[in-house]
N, C-alpha and C positions, 0 to 999 in steps of 0.2 A: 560516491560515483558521480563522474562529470558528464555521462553521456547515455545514451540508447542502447549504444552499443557495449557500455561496460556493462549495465543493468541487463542485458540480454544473455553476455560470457558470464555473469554471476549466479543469475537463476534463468534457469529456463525451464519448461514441460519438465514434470509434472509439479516441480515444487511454486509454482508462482502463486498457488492459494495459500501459501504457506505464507510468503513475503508479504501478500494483500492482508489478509488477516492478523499481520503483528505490526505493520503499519496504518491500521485502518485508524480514523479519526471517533470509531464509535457510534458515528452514524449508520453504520448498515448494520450494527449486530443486534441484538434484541436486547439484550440487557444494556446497552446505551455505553459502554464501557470501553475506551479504547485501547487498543493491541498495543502489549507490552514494550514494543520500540516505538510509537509512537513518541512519546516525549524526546526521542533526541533527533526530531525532525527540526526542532529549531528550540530557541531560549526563550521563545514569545508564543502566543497560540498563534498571532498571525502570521508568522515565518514558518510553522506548522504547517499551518492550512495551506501556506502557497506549494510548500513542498509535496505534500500528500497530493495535491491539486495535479501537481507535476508527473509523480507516480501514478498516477491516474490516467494522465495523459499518453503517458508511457505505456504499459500495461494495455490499455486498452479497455476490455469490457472489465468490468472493477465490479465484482459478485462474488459474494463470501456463502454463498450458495451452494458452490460446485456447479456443474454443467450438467448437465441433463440429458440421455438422447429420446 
């Protein structure tokens, strides 16, 4: 996906905990372990990290939590 807006017509409510948790880099989970598409965010970890970083940016609040009221 090249944009906001493909990432938005791709996933949207309620599945984007879905997307955040199989792209996560492992940092937010407890067992340290990162989401099974993770690796084809790039061939390098740091072309990884920029992209997750991106998806992040995108997405917004980035909590593998779930929300809360």
């Amino acid at each position: 996906m090249d944009s906001f807006r493909q990432l938005v017509n791709f996933v949207v409510w309620p599945n984007t905990g879905a997307v955040m948790r199989r792209l996560d880099d492992g940092k937010n989970a407890k067992d340290g372990k990162p989401g099974n598409m993770y690796q084809y965010l790039g061939n390098t970890e740091e072309e990884r990290q920029k992209n997750v970083s991106l998806f992040k940016q995108w997405i917004g609040l980035w909590t593998l939590r779930g929300f809360r009221n």
